[in-house]
C-alpha positions as CSV (number, residue, x, y, z in Angstrom):
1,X,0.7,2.0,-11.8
2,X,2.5,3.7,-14.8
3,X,0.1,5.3,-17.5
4,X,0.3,4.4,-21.2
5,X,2.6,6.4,-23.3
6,X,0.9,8.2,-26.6
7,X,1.6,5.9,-29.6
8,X,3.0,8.6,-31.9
9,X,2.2,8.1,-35.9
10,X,4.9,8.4,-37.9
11,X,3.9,10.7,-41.1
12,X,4.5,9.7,-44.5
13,X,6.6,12.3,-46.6
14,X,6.5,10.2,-49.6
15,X,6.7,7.2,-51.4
16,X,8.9,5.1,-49.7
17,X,10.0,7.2,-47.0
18,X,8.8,7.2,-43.6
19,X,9.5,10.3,-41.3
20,X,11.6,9.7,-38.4
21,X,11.1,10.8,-34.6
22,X,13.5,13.3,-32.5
23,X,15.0,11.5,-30.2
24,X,13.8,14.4,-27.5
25,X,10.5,13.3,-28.7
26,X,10.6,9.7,-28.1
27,X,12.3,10.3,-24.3
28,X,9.8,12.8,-23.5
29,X,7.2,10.6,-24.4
30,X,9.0,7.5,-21.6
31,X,9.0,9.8,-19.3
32,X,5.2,10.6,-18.4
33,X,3.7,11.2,-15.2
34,X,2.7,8.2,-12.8
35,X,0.0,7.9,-11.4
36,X,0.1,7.0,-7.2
37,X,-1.6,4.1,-6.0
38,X,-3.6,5.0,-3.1
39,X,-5.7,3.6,-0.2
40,X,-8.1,4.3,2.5
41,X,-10.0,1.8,5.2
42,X,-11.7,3.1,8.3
43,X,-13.9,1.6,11.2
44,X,-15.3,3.3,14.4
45,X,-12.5,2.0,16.0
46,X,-9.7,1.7,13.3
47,X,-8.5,3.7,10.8
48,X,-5.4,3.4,8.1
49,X,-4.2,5.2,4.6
50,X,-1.1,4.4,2.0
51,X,0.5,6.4,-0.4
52,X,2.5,4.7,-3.4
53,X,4.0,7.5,-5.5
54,X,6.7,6.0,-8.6
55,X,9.1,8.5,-8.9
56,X,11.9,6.9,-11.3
57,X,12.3,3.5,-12.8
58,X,11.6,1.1,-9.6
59,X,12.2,3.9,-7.2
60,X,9.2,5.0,-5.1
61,X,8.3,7.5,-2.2
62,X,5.7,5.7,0.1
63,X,3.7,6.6,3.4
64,X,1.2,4.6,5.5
65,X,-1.0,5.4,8.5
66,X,-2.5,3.2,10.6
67,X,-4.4,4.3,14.0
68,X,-7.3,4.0,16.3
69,X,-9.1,6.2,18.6
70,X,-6.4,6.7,21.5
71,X,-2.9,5.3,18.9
72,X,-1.5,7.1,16.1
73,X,1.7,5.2,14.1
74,X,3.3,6.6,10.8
75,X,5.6,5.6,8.3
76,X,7.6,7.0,5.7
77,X,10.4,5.4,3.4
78,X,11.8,5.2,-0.1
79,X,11.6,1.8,-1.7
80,X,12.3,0.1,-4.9
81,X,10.2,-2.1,-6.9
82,X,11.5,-5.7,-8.5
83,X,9.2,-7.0,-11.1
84,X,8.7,-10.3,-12.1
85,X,6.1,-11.7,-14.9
86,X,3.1,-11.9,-12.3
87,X,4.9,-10.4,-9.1
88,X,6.7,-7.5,-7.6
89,X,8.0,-6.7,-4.2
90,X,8.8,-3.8,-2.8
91,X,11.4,-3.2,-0.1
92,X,12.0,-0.2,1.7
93,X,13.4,1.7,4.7
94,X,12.5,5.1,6.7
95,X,11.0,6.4,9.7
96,X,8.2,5.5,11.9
97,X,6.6,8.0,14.2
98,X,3.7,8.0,16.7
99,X,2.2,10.1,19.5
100,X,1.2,9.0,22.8
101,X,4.6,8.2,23.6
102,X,5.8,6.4,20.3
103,X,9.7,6.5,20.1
104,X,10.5,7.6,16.6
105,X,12.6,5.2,15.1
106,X,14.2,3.8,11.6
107,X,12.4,1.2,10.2
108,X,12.2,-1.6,7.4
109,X,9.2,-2.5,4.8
110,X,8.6,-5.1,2.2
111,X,5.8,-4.5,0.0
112,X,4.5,-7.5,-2.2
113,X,2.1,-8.3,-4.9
114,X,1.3,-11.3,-7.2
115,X,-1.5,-12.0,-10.1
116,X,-2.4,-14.6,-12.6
117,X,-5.0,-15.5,-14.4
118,X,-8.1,-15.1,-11.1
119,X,-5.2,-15.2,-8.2
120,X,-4.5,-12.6,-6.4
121,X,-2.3,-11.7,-3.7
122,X,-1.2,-8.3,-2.0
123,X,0.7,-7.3,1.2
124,X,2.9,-4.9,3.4
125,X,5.2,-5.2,6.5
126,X,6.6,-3.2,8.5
127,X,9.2,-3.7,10.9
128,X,10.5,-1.1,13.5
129,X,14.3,-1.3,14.5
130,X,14.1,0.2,17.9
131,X,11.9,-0.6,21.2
132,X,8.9,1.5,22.1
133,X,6.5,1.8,25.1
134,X,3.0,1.1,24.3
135,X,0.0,2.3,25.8
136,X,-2.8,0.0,25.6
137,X,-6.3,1.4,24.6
138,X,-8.4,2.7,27.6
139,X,-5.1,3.9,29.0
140,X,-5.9,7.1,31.9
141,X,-4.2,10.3,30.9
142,X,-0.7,10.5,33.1
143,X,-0.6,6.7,33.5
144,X,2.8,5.0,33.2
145,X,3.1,2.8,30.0
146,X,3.0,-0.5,30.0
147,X,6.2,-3.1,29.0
148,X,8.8,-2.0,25.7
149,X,8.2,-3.8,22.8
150,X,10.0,-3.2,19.1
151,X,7.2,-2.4,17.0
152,X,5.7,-4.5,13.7
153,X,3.1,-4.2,11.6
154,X,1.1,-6.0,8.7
155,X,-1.7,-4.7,7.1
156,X,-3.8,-4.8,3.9
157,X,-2.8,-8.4,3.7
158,X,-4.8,-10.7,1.8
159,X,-5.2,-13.8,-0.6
160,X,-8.5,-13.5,-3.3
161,X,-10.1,-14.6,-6.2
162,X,-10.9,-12.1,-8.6
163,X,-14.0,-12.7,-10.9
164,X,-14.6,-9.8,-13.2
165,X,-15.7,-6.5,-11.3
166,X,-15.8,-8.5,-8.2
167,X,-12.4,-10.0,-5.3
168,X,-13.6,-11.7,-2.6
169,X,-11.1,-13.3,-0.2
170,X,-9.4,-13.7,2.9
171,X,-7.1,-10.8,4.9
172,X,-5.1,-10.9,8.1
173,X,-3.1,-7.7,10.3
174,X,-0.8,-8.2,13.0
175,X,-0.1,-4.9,15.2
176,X,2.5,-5.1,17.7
177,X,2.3,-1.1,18.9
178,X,-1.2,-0.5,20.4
179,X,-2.2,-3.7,22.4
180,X,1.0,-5.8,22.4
181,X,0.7,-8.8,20.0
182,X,-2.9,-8.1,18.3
183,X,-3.7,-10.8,15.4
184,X,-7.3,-10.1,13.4
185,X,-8.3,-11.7,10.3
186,X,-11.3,-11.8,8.4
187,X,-13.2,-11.6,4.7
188,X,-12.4,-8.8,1.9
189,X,-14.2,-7.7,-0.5
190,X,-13.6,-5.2,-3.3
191,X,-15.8,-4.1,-6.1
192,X,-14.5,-2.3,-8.8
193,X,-16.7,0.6,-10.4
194,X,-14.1,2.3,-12.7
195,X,-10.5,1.1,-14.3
196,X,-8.7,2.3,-11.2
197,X,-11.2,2.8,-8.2
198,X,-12.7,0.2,-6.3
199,X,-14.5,0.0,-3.1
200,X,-13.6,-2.3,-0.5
201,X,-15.5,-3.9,2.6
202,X,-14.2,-5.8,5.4
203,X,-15.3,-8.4,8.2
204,X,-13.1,-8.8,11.0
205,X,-13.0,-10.7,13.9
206,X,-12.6,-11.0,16.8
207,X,-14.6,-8.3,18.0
208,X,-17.5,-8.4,14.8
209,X,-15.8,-5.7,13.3
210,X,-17.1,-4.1,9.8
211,X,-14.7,-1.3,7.7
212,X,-15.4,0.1,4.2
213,X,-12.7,1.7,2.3
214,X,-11.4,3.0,-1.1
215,X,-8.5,1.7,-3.2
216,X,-7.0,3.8,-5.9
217,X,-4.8,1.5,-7.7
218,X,-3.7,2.1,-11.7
219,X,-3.0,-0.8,-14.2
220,X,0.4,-1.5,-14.4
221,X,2.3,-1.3,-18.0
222,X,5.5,-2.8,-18.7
């Protein structure tokens, strides 16, 4: 996600000598602006956004969003990123939050990533620390909530094969706030149009259900 540096040209005073660069130049020119790594996926009946924003070396702020038409879950953390050739994970902690009687509550993440070559592998969990009632959908306004469970989920999980503009593979969520223990899985596809943006469709079953989305996601430098 980090953009390029400027290459700076070093001037020639004469013959022989090369001009050298201010030190406040060179760290000024490390220290550029990153770009966040974003994403949004909807349905009629689901709906979920990420924020990815580098602040400082592996350090980054992140939030995620995942909700349907009656549920509403949110999380917020600080992670750090570990980089590897072809990988990366990310863990983090923070706070999850909810309405519709969602206990706020600390909470772990792990972020993860790997690519090589036409592979292609991306994930997050996220794993809530305290117990939470949960109110299934359809629940009646003033009902009592149904049995305490310690909320968990896993989202924008997936395994592809990337062939130039075009991924195309297999995804999987687990949500353990809304419905109890709900497992879907399904076929992703993304289709890039420019460096960073691609467009993203989903098939997920059970239920036949179709999303569309957009993924904001910058190259990378080391």
């Amino acid at each position: 996600m980090a953009t390029c540096a400027p290459l700076l040209m070093a001037q020639e005073t004469g013959i022989g000598q090369v001009s050298k660069l201010p030190a406040d130049v060179e760290e000024t020119g490390n220290k550029l602006y990153k770009l966040p790594e974003a994403e949004f996926v909807g349905s009629t009946s689901f709906r979920s956004a990420s924020l990815v924003q580098s602040l400082w070396s592996g350090l980054n702020v992140e939030g995620h969003y995942f909700g349907g038409n009656e549920n509403n879950v949110g999380y917020t953390a600080g992670s750090w990123t570990f980089h590897g050739t072809h990988w990366k994970i990310a863990p983090g902690f923070g706070i999850a939050f909810g309405d519709n009687g969602f206990q706020t509550m600390p909470a772990l993440s792990i972020r993860w990533g790997y690519e090589r070559s036409w592979f292609i592998t991306e994930g997050l969990f996220v794993q809530g620390l305290q117990h939470t009632r949960f109110f299934p959908e359809g629940t009646e306004p003033g009902q009592p909530a149904g049995e305490s469970v310690v909320p968990s989920i896993a989202d924008g999980n997936h395994i592809s094969a990337r062939w130039k503009r075009l991924t195309v593979g297999g995804t999987w969520e687990h949500e353990q706030f809304r419905e109890g223990k709900e497992w879907k899985g399904g076929v992703r596809v993304a289709l890039r149009v420019l460096p960073p943006l691609s467009f993203t469709f989903f098939a997920m079953g059970p239920g036949n259900e179709l999303r569309g989305g957009v993924l904001f996601q910058p190259e990378e430098k080391n």
